[in-house]
PATI-709448 format. One record per atom (N, C-alpha, C, CB): x, y, z; residue in one letter; residue number from 1. Coordinates in pm, whole numbers, plus 32768, in hexadecimal, padded with zeros to 4 digits. Glycine has a CB too. Layout:
N
     u     v     w  residu  num
     X     Y     Z       A  NUM
...
This chain:
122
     u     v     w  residu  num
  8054  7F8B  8000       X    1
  8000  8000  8000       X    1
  8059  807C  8000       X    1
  7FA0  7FFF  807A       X    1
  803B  80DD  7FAF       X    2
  808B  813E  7FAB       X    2
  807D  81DD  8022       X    2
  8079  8157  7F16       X    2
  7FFA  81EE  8020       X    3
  7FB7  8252  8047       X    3
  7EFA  8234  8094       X    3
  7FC3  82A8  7FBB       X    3
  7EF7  825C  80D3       X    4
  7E6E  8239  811F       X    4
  7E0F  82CA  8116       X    4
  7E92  820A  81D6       X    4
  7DA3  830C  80F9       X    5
  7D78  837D  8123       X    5
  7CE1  8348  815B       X    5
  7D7E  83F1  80AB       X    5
  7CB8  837A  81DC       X    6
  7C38  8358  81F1       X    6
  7BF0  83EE  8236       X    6
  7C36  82CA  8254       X    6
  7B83  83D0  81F1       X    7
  7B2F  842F  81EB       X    7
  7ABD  8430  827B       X    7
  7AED  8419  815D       X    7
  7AC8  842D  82CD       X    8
  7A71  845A  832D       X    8
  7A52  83A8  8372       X    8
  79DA  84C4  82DC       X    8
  7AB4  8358  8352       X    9
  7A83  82E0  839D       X    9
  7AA0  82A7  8407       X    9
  7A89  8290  836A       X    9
  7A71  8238  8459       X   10
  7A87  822D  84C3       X   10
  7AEA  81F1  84BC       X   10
  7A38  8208  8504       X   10
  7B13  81ED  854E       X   11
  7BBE  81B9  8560       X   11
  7BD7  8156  85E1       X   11
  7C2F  8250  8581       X   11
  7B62  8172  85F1       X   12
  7B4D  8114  86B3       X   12
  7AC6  80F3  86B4       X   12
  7B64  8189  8766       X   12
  7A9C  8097  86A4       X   13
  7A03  8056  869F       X   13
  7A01  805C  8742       X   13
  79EB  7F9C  864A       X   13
  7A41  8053  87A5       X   14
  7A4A  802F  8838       X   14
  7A27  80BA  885F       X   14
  7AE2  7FF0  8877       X   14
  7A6A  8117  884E       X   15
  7A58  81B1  8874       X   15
  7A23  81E4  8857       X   15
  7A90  81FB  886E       X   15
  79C6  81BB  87C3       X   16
  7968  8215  877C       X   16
  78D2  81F4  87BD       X   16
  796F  81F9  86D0       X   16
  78DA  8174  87FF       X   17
  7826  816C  8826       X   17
  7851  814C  88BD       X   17
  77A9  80D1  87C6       X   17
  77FF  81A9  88E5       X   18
  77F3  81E1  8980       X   18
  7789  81DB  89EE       X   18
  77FB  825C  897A       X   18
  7780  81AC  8A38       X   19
  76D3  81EC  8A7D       X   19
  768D  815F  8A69       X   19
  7665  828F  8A07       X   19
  761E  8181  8A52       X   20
  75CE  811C  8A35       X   20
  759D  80DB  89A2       X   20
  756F  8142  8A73       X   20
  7608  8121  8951       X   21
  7606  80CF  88B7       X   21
  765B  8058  88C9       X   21
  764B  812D  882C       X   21
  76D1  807C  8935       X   22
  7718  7FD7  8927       X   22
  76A7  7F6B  8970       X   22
  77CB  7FC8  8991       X   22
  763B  7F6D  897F       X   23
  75ED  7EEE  8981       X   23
  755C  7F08  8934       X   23
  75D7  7EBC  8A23       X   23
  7583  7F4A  88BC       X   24
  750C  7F78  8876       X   24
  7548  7F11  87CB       X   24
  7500  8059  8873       X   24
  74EA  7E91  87C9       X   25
  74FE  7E6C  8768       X   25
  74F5  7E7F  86D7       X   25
  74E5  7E38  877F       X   25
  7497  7EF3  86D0       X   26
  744F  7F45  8664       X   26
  74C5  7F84  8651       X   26
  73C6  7FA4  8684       X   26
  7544  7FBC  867C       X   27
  7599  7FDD  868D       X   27
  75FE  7FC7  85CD       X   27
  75B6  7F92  871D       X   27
  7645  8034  8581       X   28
  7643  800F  850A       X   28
  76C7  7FAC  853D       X   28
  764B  808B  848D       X   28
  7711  7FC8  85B1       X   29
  7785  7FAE  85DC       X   29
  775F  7ED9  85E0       X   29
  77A8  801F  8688       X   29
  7712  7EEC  8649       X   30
  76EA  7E6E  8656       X   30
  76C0  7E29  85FE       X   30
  76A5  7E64  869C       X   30
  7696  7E8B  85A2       X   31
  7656  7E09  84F9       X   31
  76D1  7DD0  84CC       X   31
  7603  7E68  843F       X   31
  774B  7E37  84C8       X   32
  77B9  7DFB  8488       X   32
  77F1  7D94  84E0       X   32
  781E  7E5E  8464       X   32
  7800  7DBA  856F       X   33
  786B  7D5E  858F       X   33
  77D2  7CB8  85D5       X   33
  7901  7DCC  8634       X   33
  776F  7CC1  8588       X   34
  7720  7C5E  85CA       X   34
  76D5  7C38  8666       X   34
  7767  7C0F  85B5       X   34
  7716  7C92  86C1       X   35
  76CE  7CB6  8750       X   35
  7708  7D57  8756       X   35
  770B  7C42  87ED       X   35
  76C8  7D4A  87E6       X   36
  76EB  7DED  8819       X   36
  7742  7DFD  8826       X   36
  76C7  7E29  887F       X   36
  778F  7E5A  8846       X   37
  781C  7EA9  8862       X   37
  783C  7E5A  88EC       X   37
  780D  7F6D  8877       X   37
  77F2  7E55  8922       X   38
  7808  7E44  89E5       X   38
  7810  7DA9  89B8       X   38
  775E  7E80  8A7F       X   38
  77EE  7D42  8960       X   39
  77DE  7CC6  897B       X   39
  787A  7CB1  890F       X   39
  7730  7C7B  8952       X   39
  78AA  7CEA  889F       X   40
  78F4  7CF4  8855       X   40
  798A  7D2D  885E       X   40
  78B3  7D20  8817       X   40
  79B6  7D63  88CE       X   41
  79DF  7DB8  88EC       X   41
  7A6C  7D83  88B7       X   41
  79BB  7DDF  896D       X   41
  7AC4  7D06  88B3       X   42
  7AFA  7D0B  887A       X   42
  7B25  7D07  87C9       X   42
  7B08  7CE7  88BC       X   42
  7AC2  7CEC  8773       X   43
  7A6E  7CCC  8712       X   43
  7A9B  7D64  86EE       X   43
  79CA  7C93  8731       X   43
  7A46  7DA6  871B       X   44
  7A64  7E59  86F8       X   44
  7AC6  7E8B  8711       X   44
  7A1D  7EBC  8733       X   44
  7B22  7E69  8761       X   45
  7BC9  7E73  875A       X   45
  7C1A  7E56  86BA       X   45
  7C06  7DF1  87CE       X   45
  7BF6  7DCA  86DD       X   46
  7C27  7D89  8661       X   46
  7BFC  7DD7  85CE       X   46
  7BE9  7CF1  8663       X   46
  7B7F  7DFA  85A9       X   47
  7B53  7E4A  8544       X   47
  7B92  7EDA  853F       X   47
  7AC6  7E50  8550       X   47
  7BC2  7F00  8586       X   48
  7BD6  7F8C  859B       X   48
  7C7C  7FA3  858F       X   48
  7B93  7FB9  8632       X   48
  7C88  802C  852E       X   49
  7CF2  8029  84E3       X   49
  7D29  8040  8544       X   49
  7D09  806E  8474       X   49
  7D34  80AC  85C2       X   50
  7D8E  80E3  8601       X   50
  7DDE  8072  8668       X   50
  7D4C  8157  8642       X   50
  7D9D  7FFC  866C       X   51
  7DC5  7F8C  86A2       X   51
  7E34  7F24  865E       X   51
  7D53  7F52  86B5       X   51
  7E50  7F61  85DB       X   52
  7EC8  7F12  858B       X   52
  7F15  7F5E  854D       X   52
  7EA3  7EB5  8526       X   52
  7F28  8020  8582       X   53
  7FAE  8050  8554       X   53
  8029  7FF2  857E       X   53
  7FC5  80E0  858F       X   53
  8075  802B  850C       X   54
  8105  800C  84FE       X   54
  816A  8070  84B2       X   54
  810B  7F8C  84BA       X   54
  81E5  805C  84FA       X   55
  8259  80D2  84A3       X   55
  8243  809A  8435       X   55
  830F  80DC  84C3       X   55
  820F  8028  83FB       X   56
  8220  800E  833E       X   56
  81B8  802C  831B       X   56
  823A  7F79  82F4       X   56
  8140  8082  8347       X   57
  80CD  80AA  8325       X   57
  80FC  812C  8299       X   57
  807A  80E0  83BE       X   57
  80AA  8106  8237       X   58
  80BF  8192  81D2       X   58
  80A0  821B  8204       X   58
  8063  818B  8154       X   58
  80B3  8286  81D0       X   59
  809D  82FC  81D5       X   59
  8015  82ED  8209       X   59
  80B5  8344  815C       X   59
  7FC4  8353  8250       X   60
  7F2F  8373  8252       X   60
  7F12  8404  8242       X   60
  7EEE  8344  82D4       X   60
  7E5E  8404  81DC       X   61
  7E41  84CB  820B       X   61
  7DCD  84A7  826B       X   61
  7DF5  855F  8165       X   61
  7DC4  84E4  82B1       X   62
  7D2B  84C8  82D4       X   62
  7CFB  854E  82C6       X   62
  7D07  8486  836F       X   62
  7C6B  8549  825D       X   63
  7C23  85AB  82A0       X   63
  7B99  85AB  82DC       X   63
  7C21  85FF  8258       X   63
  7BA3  862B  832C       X   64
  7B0F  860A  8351       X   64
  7ACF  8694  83BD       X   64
  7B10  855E  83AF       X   64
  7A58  8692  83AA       X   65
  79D9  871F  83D6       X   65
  79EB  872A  845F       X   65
  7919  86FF  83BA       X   65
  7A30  87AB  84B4       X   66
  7A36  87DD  8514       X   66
  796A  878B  855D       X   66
  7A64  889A  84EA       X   66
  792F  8787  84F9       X   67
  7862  8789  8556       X   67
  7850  86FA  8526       X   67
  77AB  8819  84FA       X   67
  78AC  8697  851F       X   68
  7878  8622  84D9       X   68
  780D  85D1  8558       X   68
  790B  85B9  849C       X   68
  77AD  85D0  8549       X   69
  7774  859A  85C0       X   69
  776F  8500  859F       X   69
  76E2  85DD  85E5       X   69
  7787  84C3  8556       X   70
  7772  8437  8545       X   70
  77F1  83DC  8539       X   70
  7721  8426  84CE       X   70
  785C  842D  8535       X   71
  78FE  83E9  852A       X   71
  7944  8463  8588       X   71
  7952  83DD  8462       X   71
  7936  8484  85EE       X   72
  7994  84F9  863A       X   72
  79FE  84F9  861E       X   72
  79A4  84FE  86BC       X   72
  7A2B  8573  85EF       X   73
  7AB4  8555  85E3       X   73
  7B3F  853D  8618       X   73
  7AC1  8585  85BA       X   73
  7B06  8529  8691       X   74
  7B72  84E4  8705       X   74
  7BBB  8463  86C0       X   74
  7B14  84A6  87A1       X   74
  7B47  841D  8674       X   75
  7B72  8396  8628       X   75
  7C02  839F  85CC       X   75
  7AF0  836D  85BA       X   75
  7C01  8408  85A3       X   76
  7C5A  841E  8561       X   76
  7CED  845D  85AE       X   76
  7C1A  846A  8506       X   76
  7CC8  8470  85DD       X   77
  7D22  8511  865C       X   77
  7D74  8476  868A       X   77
  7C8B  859C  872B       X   77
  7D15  8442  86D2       X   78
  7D8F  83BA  86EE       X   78
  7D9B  834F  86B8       X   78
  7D91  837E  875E       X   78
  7D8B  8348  863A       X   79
  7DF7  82D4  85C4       X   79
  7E64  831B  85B0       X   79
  7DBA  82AA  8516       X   79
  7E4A  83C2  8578       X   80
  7EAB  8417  8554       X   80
  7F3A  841A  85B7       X   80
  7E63  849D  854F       X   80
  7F14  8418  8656       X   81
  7F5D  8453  86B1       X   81
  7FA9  8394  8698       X   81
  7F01  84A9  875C       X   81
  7F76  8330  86AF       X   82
  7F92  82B1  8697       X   82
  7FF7  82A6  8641       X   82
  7F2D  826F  866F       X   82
  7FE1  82A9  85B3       X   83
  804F  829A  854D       X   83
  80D4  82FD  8558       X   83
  800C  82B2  84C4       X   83
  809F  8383  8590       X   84
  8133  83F0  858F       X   84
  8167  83BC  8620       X   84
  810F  84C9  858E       X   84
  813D  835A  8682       X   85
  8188  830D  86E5       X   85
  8201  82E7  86BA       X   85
  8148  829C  8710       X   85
  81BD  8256  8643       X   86
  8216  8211  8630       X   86
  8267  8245  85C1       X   86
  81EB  819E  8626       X   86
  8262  82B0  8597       X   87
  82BE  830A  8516       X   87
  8268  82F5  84B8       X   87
  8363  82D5  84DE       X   87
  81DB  82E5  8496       X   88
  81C0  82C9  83F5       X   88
  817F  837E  83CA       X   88
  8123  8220  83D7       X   88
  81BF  836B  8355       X   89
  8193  841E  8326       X   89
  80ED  8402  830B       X   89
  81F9  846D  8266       X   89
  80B4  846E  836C       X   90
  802A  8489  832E       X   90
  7FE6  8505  834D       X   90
  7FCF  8422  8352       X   90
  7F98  8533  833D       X   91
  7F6E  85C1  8319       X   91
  7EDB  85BB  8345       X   91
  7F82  85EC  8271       X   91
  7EB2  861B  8387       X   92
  7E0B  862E  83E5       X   92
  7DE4  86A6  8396       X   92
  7E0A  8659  84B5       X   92
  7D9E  8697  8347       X   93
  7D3C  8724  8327       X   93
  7CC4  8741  8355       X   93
  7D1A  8733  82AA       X   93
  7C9C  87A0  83B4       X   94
  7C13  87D1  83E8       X   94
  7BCB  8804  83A4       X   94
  7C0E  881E  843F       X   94
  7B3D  87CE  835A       X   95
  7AEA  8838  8320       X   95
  7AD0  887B  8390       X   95
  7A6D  8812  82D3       X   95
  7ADE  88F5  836A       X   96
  7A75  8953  83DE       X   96
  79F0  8966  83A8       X   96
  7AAC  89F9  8400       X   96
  7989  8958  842D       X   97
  78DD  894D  841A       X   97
  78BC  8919  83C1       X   97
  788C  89B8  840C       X   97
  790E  8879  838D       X   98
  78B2  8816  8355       X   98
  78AF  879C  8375       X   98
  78BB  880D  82E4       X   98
  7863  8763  8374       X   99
  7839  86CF  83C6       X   99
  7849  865F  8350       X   99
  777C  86CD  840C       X   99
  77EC  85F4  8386       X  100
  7838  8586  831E       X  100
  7812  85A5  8284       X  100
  7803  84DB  8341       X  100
  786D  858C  823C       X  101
  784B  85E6  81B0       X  101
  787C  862A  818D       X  101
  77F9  8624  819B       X  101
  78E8  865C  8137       X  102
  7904  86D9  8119       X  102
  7946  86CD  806B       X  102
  7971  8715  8199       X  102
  7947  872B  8041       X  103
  79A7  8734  7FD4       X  103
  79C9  87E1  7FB1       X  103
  795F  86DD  7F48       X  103
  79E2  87D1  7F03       X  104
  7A22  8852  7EDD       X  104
  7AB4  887B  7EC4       X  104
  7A01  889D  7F32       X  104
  7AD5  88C5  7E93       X  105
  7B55  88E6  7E58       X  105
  7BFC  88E2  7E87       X  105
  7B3C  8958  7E41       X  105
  7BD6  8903  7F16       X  106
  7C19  88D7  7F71       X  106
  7C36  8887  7F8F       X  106
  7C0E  88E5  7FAC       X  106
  7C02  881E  7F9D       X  107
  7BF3  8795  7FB6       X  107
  7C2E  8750  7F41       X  107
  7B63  876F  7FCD       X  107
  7BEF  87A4  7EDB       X  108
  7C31  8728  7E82       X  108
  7CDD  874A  7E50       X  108
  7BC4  8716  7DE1       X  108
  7CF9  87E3  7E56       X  109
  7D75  87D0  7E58       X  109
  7E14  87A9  7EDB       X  109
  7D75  8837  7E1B       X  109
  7D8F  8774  7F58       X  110
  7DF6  8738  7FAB       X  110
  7E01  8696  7F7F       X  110
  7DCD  874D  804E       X  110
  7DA5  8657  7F6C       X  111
  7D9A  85E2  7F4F       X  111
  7DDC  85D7  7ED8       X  111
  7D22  85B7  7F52       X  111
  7DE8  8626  7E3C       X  112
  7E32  863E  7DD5       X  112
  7EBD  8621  7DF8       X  112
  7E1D  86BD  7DA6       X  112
  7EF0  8677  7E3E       X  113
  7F74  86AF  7EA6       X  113
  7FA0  864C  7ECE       X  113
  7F5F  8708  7F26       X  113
  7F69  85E2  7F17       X  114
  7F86  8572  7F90       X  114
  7FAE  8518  7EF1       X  114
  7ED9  852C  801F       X  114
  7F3D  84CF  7EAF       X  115
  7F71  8466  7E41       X  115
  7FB7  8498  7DFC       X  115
  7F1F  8427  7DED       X  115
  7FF5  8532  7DEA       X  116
  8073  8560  7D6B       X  116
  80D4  8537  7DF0       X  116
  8080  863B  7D13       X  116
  80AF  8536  7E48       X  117
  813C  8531  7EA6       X  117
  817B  848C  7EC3       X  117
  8110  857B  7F52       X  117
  812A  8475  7EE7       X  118
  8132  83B9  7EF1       X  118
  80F2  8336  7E98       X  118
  80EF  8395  7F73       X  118
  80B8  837D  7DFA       X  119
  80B0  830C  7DBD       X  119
  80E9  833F  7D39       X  119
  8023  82CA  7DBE       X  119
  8141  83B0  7D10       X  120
  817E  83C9  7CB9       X  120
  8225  8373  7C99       X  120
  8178  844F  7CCF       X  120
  8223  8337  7C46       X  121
  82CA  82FD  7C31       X  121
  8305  8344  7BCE       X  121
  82DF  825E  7C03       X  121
  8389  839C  7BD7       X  122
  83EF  83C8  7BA7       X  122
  83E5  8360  7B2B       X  122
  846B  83CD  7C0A       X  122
């Protein structure tokens, strides 16, 4: 893999459902991993990226909406802080006041930027 960019996704299935969704099976978390969070708990470890950095991890961008109410962007805040642990180059961009969703010109010339940078060969 050369380069990774993720757009507003989760990074900790364990940290992302809280309260009383980790025993809420209706839960989108729980459809994937087949029970609840609270009955799954290692299951949602295992699924969850921030649980298998490594220094041989590729580059990452992440971006993602300062108001995302459905992926907070904490999710990201700590994969990001995770990979620049172990030395892997990656890059956090904040939309400001947009939630899950975003695009536009900006956007597309960071993401442009990121693959001229790490999937271009001399």
């Amino acid at each position: 893999m050369n380069c990774v960019i993720n757009f507003f996704g989760p990074t900790d299935f364990d940290a992302l459902i809280q309260g009383k969704a980790r025993n809420d099976p209706a839960n989108p978390v729980a459809q994937l991993l087949g029970g609840t969070v609270a009955k799954k708990i290692k299951l949602a470890q295992h699924a969850s990226p921030i649980y298998h950095v490594t220094k041989d991890d590729a580059p990452h961008l992440f971006m993602h909406g300062d108001r995302d109410s459905l992926v907070p962007l904490k999710q990201s805040e700590l994969i990001h802080a995770a990979l620049e642990k172990v030395g892997v180059k990656t890059s956090l961009y904040v939309v400001k006041g947009k939630g899950h969703g975003f695009g536009g010109a900006d956007i597309v010339r960071r993401v442009t930027a990121f693959f001229d940078e790490h999937l271009m060969q001399d």
